[in-house]
C-alpha positions as CSV (number, residue, x, y, z in Angstrom):
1,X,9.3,2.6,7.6
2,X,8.8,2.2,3.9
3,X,6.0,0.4,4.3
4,X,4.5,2.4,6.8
5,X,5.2,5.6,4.1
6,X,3.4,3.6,1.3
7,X,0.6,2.2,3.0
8,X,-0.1,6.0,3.8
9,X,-0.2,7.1,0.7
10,X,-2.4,4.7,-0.2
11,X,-5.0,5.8,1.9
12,X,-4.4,9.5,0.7
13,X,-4.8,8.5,-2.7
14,X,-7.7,6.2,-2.4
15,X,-9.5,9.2,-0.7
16,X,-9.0,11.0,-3.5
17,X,-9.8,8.2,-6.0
18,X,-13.0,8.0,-4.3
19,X,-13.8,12.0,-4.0
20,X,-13.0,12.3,-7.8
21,X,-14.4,8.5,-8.6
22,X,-18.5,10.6,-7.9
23,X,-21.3,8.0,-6.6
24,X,-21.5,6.1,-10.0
25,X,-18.2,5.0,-9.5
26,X,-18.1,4.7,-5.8
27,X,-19.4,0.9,-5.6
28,X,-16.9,-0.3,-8.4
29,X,-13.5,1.5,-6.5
30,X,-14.2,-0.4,-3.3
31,X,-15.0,-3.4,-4.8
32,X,-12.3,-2.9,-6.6
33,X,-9.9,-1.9,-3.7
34,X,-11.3,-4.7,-1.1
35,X,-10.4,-7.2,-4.0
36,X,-6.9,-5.7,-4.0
37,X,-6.7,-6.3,-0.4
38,X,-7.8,-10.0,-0.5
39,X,-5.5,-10.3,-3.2
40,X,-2.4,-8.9,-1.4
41,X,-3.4,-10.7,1.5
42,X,-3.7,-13.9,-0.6
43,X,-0.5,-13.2,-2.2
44,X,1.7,-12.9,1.3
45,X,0.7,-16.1,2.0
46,X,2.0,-17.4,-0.6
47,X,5.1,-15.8,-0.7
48,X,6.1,-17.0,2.8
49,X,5.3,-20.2,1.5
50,X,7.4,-20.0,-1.1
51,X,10.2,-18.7,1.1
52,X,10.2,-20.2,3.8
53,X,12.8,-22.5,2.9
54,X,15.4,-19.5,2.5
55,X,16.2,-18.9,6.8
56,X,16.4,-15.8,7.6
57,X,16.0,-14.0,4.3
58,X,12.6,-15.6,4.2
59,X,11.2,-12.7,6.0
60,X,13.3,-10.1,3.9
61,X,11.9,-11.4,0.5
62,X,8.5,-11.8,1.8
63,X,8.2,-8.1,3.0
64,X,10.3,-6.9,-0.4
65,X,7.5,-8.6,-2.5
66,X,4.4,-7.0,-0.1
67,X,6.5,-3.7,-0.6
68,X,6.7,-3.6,-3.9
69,X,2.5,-4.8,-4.3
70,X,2.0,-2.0,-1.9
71,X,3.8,0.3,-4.2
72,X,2.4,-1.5,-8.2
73,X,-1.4,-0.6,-6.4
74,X,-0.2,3.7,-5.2
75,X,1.0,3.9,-8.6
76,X,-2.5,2.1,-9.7
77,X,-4.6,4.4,-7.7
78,X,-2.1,7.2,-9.0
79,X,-3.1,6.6,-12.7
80,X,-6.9,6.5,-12.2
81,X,-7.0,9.8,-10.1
82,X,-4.6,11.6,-13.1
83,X,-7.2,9.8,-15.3
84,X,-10.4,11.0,-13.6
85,X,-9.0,14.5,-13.0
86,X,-8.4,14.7,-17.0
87,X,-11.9,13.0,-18.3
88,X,-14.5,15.9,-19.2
């Protein structure tokens, strides 16, 4: 559910990001956002290899480390729409 509640606003604020972002910036935010998402991508697969030794928990500190990627790049996303909205 968390992730479900991040993931959305996300997308919310990437729309936004873009809106404010104008066509100069357009090409550099999705660059910038599809190399986030190899990235994260990248990064789970690490993760699970790094825990899959731990059983059951693996699965729990795999998706607590996504989570908290998920949440770092809102926050991200957060700062460059404040920062856009403030630029002349």
């Amino acid at each position: 559910t968390a992730y479900a509640a991040w993931d959305k606003e996300l997308n919310r604020l990437y729309a936004q990001v873009l809106k404010a972002a104008g066509t100069a910036r357009r090409d550099s935010l999705r660059a910038a956002q599809r190399a986030w998402l190899a990235f994260d991508k990248a990064q789970a697969q690490w993760d699970m290899a790094v825990h899959a030794d731990q059983g059951s928990s693996a699965a729990l500190n795999v998706a607590g480390a996504g989570l908290a990627r998920l949440r770092a790049r809102v926050c991200d996303l957060d700062s460059d729409l404040q920062a856009l909205k403030d630029s002349p």
